[in-house]
MITI-723790 format. One record per residue: residue in three letters; x, y, z of N, C-alpha, C in turn. Coordinates in steps of 0.2 Angstrom, whole numbers, plus 5000, padded with zeros to 4 digits. Layout:
ALAXYZXYZXYZ;...
END
This chain:
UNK550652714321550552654326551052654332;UNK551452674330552152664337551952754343;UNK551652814340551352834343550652824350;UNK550152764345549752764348550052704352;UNK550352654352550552604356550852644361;UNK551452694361551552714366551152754372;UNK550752784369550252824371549752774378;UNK549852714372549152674378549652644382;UNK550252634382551052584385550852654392;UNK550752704389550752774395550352744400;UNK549752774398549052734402549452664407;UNK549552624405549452564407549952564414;UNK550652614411551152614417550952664423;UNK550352724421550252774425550052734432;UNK549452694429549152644433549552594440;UNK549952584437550452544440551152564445;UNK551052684441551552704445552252694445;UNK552152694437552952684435553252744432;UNK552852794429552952834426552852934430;UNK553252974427553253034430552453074431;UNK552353084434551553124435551653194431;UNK551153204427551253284422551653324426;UNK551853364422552353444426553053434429;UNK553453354430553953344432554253314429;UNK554953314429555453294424556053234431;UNK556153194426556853134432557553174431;UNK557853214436558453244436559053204439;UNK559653184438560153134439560453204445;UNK560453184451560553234457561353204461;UNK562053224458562653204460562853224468;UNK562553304469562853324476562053364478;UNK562253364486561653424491562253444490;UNK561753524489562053604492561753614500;UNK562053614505561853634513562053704513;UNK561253744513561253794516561353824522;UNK561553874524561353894532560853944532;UNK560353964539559953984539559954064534;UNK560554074534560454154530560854144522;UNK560754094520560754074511561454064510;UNK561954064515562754044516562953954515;UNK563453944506563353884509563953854511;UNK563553804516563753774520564353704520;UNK563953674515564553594512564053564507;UNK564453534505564353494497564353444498;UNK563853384499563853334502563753284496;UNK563953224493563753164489563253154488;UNK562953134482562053094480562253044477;UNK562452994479562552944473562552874478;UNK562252834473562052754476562652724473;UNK562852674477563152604477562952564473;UNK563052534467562752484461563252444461;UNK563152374459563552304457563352304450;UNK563952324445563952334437564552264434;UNK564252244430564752204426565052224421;UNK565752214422566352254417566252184412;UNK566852224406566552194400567052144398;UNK567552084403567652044405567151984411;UNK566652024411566051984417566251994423;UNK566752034424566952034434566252104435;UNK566252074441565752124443566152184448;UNK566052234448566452284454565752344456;UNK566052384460565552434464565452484462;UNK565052544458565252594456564852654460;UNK564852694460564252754462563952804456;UNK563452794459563052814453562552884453;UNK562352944454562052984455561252954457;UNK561052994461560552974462559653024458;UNK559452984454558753004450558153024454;UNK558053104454557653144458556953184454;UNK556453174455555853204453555853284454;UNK555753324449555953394448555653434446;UNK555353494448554753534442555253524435;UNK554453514429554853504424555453544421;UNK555853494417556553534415556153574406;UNK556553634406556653664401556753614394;UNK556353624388556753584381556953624375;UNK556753674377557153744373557853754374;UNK558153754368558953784367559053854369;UNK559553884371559653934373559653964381;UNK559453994381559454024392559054024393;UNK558753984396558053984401557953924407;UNK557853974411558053944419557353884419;UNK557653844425556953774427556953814434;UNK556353804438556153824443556453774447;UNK556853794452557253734455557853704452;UNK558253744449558853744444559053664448;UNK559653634443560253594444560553604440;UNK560753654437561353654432561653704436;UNK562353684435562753704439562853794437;UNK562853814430563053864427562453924429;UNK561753894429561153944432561253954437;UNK561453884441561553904449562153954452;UNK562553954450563153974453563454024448;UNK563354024442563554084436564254064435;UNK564554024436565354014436565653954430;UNK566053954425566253924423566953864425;UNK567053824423567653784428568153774421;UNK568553794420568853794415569753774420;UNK569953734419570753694420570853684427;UNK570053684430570053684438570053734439;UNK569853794437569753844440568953884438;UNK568953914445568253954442568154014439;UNK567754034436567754104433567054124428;UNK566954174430566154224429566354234420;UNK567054244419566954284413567254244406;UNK566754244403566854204394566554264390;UNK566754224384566654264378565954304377;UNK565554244376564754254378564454274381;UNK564554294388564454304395563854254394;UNK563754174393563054144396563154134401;UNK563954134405563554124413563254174418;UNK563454224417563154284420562354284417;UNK562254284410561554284408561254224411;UNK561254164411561054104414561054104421;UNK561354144425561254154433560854214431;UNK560954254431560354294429559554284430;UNK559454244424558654204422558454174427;UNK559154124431558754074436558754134441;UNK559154174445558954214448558354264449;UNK557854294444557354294442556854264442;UNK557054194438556354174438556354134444;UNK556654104450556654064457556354114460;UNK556654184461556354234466555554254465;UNK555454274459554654284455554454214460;UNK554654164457554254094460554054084467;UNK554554094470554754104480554154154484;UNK553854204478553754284482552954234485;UNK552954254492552054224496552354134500;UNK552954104498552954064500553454064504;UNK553354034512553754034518554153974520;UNK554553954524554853884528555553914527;UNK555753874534556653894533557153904526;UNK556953824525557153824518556953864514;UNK556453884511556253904507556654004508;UNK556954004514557054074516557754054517;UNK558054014517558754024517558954024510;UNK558553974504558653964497558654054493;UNK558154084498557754164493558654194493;UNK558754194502559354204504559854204498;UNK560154164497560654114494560354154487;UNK559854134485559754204476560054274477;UNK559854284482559954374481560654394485;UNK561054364486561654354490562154324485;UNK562154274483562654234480562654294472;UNK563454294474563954364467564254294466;UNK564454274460564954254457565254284454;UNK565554334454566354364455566654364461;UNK566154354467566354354474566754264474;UNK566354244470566554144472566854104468;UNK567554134466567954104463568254044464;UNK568454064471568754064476568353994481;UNK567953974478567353954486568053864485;UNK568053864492568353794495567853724491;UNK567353744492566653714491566653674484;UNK566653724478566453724471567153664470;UNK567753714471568453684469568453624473;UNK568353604477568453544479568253474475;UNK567753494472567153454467567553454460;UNK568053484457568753484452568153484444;UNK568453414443568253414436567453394435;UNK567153384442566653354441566053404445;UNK566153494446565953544445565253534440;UNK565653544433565253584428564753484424;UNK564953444427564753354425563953354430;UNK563953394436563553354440562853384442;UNK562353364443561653404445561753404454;UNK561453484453561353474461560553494465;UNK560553474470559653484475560153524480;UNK559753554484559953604490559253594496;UNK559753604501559353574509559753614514;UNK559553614519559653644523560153614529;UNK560853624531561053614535560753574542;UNK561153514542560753484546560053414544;UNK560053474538559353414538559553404530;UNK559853354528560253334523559353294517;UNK559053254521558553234520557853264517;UNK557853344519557353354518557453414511;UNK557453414505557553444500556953504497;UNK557453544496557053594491556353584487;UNK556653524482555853534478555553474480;UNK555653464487555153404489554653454494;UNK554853524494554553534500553753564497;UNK553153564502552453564501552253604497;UNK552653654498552353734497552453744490;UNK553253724489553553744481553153694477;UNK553053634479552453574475551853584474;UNK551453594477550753644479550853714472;UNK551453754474551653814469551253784463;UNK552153744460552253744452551753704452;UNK551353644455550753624451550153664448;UNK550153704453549553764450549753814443;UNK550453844444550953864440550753814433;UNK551053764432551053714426550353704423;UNK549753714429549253694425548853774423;UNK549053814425548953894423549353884417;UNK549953874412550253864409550053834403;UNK549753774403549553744398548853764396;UNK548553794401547853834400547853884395;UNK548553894396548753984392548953964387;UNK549353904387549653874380549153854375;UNK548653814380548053764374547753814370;UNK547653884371547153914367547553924361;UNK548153934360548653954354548253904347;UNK548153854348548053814341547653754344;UNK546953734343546753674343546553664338;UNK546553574337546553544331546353474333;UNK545953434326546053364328546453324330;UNK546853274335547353274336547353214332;UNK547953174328548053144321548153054325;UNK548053034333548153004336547552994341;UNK547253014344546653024348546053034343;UNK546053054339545553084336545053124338;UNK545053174345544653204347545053304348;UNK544953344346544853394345545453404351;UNK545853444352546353464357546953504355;UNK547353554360547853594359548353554356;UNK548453584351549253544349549953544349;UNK550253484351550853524354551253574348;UNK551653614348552053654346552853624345;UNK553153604352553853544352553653524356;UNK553853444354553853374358554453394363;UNK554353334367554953344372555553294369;UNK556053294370556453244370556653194371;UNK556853144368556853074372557753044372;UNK557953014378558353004381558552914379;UNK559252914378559452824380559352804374;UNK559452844368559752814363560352804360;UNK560652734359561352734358561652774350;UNK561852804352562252884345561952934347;UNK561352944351560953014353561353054356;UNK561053114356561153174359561353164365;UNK561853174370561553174377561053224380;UNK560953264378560253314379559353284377;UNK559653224372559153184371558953224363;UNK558553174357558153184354557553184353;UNK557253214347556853224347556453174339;UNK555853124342555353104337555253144331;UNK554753184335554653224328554653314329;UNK555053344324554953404323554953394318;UNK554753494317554853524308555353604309;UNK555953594305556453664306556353694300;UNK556253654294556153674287555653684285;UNK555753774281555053774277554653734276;UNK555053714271555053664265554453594267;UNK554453584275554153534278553653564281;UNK553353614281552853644284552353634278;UNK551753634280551053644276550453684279;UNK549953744273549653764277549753814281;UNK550253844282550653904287550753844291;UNK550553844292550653774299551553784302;UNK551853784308552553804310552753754315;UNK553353724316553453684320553153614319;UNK552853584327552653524327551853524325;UNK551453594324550953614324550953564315;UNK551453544313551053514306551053444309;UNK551253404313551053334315550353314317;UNK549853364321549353374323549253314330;UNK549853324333549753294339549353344345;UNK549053284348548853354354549453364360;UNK549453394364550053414369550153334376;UNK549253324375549253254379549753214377;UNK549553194371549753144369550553144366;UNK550753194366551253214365551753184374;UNK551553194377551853204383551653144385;UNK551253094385551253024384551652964380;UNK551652984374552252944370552952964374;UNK553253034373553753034377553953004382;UNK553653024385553553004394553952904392;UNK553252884390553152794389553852784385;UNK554252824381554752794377555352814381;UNK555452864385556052874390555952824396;UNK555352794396555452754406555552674400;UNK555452654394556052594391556452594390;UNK556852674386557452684385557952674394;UNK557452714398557852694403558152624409;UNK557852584406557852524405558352484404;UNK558952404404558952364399558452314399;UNK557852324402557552264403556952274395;UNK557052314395556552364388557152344382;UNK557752354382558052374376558752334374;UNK558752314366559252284365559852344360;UNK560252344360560852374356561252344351;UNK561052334344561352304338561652354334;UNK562452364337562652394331562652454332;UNK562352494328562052584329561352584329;UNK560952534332560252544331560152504337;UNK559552554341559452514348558552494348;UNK558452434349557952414351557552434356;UNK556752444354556352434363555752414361;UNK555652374365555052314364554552304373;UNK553952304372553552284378553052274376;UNK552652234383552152204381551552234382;UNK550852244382550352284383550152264392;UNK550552244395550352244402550652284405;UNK550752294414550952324417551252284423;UNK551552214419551952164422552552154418;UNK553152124419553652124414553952094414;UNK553652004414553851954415553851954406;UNK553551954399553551954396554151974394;UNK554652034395555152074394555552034396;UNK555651984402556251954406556251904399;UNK555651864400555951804395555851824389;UNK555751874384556151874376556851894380;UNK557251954386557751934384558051844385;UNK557751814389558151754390558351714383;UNK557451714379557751694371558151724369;UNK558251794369558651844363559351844367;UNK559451834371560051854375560551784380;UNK560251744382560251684387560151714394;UNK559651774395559951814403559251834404;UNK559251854411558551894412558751914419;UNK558351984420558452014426557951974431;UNK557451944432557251914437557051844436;UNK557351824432557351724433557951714433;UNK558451674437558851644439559051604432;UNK559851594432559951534428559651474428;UNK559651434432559051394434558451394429;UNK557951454432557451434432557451494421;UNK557751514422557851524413558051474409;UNK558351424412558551374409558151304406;UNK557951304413557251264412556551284409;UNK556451344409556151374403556151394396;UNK556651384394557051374386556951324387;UNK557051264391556951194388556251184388;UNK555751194391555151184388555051204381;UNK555151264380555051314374555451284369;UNK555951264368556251234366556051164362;UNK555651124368555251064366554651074362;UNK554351154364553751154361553851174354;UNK554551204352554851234345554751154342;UNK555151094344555551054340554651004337;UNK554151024342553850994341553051054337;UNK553351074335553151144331552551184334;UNK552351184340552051234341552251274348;UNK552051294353552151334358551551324364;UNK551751304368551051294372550851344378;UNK550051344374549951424378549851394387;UNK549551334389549551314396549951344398;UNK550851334395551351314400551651394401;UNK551351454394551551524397551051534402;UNK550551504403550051544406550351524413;UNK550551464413550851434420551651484424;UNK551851504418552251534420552051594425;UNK552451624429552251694433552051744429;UNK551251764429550951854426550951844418;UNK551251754414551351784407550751804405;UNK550551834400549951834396550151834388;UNK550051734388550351744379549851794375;UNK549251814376548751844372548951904371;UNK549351934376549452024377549652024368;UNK549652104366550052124362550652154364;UNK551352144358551952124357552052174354;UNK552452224355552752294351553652294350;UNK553752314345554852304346554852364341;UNK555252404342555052464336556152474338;UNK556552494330557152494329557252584331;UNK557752594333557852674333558552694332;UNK558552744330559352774325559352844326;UNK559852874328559952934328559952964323;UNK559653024322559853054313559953134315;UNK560553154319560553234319560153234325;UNK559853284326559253304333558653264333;UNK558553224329558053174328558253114326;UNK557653074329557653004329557352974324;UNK557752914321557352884312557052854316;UNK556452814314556152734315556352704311;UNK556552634312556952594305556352544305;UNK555952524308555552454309554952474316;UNK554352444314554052444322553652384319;UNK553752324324553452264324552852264330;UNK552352224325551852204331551352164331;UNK551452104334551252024335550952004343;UNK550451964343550351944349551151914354;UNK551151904361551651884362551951804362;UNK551251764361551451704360551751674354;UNK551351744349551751714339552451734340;UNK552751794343553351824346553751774347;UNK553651734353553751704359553951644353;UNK553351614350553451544345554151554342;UNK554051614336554451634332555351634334;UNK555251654341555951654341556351604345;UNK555851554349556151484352556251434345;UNK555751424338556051404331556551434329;UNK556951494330557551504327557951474333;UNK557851484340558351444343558351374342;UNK558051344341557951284340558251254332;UNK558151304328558551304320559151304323;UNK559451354326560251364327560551314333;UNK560051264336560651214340560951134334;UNK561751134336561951094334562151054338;UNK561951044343562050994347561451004354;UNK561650924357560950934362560850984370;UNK561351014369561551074374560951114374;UNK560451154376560151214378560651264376;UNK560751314373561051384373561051414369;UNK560451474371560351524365560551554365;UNK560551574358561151614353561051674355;UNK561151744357561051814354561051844349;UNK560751884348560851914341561551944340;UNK561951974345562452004346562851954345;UNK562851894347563351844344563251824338;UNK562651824334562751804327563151854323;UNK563151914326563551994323564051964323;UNK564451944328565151964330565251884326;UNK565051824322565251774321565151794312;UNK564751874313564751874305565551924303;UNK566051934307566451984305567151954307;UNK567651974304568151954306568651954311;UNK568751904315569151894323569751944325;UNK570051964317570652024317570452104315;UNK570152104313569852154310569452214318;UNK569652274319569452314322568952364320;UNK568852354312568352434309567852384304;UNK567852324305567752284299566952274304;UNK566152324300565552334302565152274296;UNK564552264302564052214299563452254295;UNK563252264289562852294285562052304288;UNK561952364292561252374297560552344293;UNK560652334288560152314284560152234283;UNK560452214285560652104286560652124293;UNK560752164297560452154304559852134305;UNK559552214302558952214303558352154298;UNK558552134294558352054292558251994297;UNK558952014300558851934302558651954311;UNK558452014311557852034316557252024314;UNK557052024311556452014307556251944306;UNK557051884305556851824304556551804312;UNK556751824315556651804322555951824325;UNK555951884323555351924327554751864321;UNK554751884317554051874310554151784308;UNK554551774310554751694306554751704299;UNK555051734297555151744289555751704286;UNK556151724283556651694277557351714280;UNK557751684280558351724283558551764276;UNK559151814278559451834272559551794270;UNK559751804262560251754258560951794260;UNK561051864261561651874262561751844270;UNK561551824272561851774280562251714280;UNK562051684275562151624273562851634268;UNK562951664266563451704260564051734265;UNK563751754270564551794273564751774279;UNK564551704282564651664288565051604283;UNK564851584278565351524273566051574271;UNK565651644269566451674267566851704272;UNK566651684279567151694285567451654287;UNK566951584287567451514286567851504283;UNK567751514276568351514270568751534271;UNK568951614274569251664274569651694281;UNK569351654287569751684293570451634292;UNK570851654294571551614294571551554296;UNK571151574303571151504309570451454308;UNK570151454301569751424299569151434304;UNK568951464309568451454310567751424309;UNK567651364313566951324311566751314320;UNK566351354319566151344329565551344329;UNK565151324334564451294334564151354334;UNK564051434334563751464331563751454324;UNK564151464322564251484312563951414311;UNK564051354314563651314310562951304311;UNK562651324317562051314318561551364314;UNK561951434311561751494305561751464299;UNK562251424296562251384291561551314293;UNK561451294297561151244299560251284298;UNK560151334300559551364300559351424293;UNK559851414290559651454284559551394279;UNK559951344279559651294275558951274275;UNK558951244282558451204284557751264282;UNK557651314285557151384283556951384277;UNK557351384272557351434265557451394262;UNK557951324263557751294255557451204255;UNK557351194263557051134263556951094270;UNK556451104274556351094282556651044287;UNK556951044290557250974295557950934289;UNK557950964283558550944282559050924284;UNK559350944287559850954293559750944299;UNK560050884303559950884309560450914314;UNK560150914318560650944325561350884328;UNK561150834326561950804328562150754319;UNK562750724319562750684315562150644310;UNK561850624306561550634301561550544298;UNK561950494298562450444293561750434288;UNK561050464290560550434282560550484276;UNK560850564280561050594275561550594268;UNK561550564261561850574256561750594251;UNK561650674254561750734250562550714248;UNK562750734240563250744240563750794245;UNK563350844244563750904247563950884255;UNK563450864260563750844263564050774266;UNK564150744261564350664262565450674261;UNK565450754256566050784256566250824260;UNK565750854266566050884270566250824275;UNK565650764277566050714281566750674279;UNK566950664275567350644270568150694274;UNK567850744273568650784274568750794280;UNK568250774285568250814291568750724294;UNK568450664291568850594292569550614289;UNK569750624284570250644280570550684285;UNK570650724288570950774292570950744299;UNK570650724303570750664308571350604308;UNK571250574302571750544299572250564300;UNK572450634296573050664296573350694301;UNK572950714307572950714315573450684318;UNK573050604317573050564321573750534321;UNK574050524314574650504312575350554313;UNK575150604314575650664314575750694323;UNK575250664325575250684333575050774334;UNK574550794329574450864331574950914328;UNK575650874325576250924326576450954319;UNK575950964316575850984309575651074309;UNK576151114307575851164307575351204302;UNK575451154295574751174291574651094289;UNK573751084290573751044288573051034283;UNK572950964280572550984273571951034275;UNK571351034283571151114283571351164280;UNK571951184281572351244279572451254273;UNK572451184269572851214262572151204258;UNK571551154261571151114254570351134257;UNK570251184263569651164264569051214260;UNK569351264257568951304255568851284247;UNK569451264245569451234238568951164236;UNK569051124244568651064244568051084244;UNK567751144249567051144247566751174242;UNK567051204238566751234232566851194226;UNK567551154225567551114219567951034220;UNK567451014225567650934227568050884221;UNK567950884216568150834208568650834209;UNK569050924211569650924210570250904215;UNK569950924221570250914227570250854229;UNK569750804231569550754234570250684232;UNK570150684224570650644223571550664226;UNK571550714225572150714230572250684237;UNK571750714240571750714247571650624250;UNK571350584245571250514244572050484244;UNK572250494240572850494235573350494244;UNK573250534246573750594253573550524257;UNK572950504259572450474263572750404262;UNK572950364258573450304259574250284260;UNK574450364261575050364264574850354273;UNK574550404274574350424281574050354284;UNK573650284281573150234284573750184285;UNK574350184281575150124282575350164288;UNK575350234289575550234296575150224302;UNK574550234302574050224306573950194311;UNK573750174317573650134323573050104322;UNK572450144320571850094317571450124310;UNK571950084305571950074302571150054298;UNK570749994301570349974299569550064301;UNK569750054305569250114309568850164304;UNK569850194301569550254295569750214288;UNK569750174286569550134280568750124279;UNK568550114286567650104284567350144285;UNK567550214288567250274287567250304279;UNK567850284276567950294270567750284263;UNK567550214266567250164262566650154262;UNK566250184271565550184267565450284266;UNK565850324267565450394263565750394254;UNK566250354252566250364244565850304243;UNK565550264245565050244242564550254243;UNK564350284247563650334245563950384239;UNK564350414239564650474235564650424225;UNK564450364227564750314222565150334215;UNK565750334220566250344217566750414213;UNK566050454214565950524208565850594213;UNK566350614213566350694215566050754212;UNK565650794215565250834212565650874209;UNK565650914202566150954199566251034205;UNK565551074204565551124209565051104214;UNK565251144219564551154225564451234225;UNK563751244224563351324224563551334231;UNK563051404233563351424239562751364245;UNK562151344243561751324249562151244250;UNK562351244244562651164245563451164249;UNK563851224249564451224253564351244258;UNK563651274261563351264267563151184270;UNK562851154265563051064270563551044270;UNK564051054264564751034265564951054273;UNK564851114275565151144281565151114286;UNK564351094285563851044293564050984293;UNK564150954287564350874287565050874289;UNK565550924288566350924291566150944299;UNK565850994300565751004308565650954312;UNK564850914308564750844313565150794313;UNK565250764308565650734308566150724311;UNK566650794311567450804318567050814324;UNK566550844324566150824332566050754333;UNK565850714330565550654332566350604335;UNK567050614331567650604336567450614343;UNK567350684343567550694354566850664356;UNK566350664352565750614355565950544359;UNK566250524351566350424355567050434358;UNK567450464359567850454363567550494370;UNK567350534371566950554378566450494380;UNK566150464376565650414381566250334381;UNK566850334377567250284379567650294385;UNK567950344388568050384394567450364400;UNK566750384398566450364402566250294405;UNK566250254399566050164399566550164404;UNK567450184403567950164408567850184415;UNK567550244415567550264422566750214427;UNK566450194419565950164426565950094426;UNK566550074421567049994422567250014431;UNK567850064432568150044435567750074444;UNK567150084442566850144448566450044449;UNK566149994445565749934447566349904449;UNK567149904447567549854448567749874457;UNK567849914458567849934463567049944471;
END
């Protein structure tokens, strides 16, 4: 499936003009080489664009970046084999850079052999075609010794960033007008590539296992680039290097029965998302890519905005104000197809693709490929934002945030289990059941960080696993008083208890009953609770108001009527948690709008 998706994701981008045209490859181009008329070169000019990046504090700074050039296709064979119109430094120049110095000779000699090939195969390529350039370039082959240019001002100048950088060559003077943009070498390799594939197709035709119509099969896939742990050479989908996975004689990629099209379409369609963030998310060691079946990509801006709170072409603003609809259509349980369509280009009917990917050696695993219309998508995961708000705020969560609230704030090597990732990827995408390990190791982070951590993610996690898996709308998003579940009638109870102990102390308590009773209180209340009651009428003789948290207290142990649950299981130390959360939130609530009554006392008095 994740073939054939890709395949038609090709089609759709061709049309549109997004993607490479057959026979050329996207080359990252750092410097021009400036030839002079007789192949002497001349200077070493920059290729790099000015970008605005955000560093991993949020400041934004300026960086330069290489600039991305369309190239007769690059080589994907291991070993020495020149590209027509080199940019590796090593084919072009023969020279290694070894401690900022240049030099022809290593152990292997591959730089000698490697200028060699490209030398060869560029001149073979050149013979019949004429223009300045193209004669200064022939030049510059059959003249350039690298034993002669150890020494060049030019190479060394360029230090460590030498043997890091791709380079194009142009003619002195005319910095704009490049090598393989020129007519004659484009007219050439086109004719070249499809003489090529002519000669290649007859080697094996086959059904191809994808198309289903008869055609050359490829033999090796290209590579695919922009996966997080990959190769930087790029991976490959699918190959065969083992007997053992051959069938049939059959050798190489010849046993997947792809045809060479369709081969060169999935790639193609999977490298222009990888090269993307608009395509791709990154959890962990496995990186997401997801698009929609159009050749619009507004669908991709707002899943990031649900999955991430961001998007490259809607404005905070206006992603703001669209979470809140979607939001209202969650709470009201469905999703309104008028208002995507009202949206710019969306089409909730499109199909919806997200497929996981993971490096394994030279090849790529698939962990998952999902695939849902965009508005079941779309439903699915404004209900999970909408499970996880605990308060009236709009702010969705990322998936990268529920990571980092599932592991410990001290901990540097301490990893989230890639298989609870991908779950509660899956809750989100498919609407299904959260783990039960989510729920299990967001209570045992609470229990167990020092600094007790209870923050409005980890409770809105606890808030949406219950509510999902063990009973609908149980738990509301602010305070609750009709709620008298035990369990959480004892998380309200301690979060008052510990207020109390606040309040009377002035803050200046360096442990307090949190610290000594909060994990034991949610697991075996019988035992604790009486203490902490006991504690709780020293602390109400010192008190200022007194009456305030006696009727807090009076009215949760009599709902409680009078009897503490012996244990709480783990879903029930999950409301424990919610009912302490809200309930200490609901303090800065009524003290914030009594702040506010004051200020609009004295804003009428005046």
């Amino acid at each position: 499936m994740l073939i054939h998706a890709l395949a038609g994701y090709y089609d759709i981008l061709a049309k549109a003009g997004k993607v490479l045209p057959e026979g050329y490859s996207s080359v990252k181009v750092h410097y021009k080489v400036c030839l002079t008329e007789n192949g002497r070169m001349d200077a070493i000019l920059p290729c790099k664009d000015r970008v605005e990046q955000k560093t991993a504090k949020g400041k934004v700074k300026e960086v330069q970046i290489p600039r991305t050039m369309v190239m007769p296709q690059r080589t994907e064979k291991s070993g020495i084999e020149a590209n027509i119109i080199e940019h590796r430094p090593l084919y072009l120049f023969g020279l290694n850079c070894e401690k900022e110095t240049l030099t022809p000779d290593d152990r292997t000699k591959k730089a000698k052999k490697s200028h060699d090939a490209f030398v060869k195969a560029n001149l073979e390529f050149l013979e019949e075609l004429d223009s300045p350039l193209i004669q200064a370039y022939r030049k510059f082959l059959q003249n350039w010794n690298p034993e002669e240019e150890t020494q060049n001002s030019y190479l060394l100048g360029l230090g460590k960033e030498y043997d890091k950088s791709g380079y194009a060559f142009c003619l002195s003077g005319f910095p704009d007008q490049l090598l393989h943009e020129d007519v004659q070498v484009k007219t050439k390799w086109e004719k070249q590539y499809q003489q090529q594939s002519e000669e290649g197709s007859e080697s094996h035709i086959s059904q191809c296992a994808v198309s289903g119509i008869r055609a050359p099969i490829a033999r090796i896939h290209s590579k695919v680039k922009g996966v997080y742990g990959g190769l930087a050479t790029g991976n490959v989908l699918i190959s065969f290097k083992n007997s053992s996975e051959s069938s049939y004689g059959n050798e190489q990629s010849y046993n997947s029965n792809i045809s060479g099209q369709i081969m060169k379409k999935y790639t193609e369609a999977l490298n222009y998302l990888l090269g993307t963030q608009k395509h791709k998310l990154v959890l962990d060691d496995m990186t997401i890519v997801f698009w929609a079946m159009n050749p619009e990509e507004t669908c991709e801006d707002l899943l990031l905005a649900m999955f991430c709170g961001q998007s490259e072409q809607m404005d905070a603003e206006q992603t703001n104000q669209m979470l809140k609809s979607l939001l209202e259509d969650a709470r009201r349980g469905r999703i309104v197809t008028d208002r995507l369509r009202s949206a710019d280009r969306i089409q909730p009917d499109v199909d919806f693709y997200m497929a996981g990917l993971r490096p394994n050696s030279s090849r790529l695993a698939v962990k998952f490929i999902y695939q849902r219309k965009y508005a079941d998508i779309l439903w699915n995961i404004a209900r999970c934002q909408e499970e996880l708000r605990v308060s009236e705020n709009i702010r969705p969560v990322s998936l990268a945030r529920i990571k980092a609230e599932l592991l410990s704030p001290k901990s540097r090597h301490d990893a989230v289990n890639p298989a609870l990732l991908a779950k509660i990827f899956e809750a989100f995408v498919y609407g299904s059941r959260y783990p039960e390990a989510l729920l299990e190791t967001v209570i045992r982070r609470i229990k167990t960080d020092t600094d007790m951590r209870i923050n409005e993610v980890r409770a809105g996690i606890i808030k949406a696993c219950i509510n999902r898996n063990h009973k609908k709308e149980e738990l509301k998003v602010a305070l609750d008083q009709e709620n008298h579940t035990p369990a959480y009638l004892c998380g309200r109870l301690f979060a008052v208890l510990e207020k109390l102990q606040q309040e009377v102390s002035g803050n200046s308590l360096n442990r307090t009953i949190k610290d000594a009773y909060f994990a034991s209180a949610s697991s075996r209340p019988a035992i604790v609770f009486p203490k902490l009651l006991k504690l709780a009428q020293n602390h109400l003789n010192k008190s200022n108001y007194p009456g305030f948290y006696n009727k807090l207290i009076g009215e949760i142990t009599w709902h409680l009527e009078g009897e503490f649950p012996e244990t709480l299981l783990l879903t029930d130390q999950g409301r424990f948690i919610i009912g302490y959360y809200q309930q200490y939130q609901s303090f800065f609530d009524h003290k914030r709008k009594e702040q506010e009554e004051q200020t609009e006392e004295m804003e009428d008095g005046n």
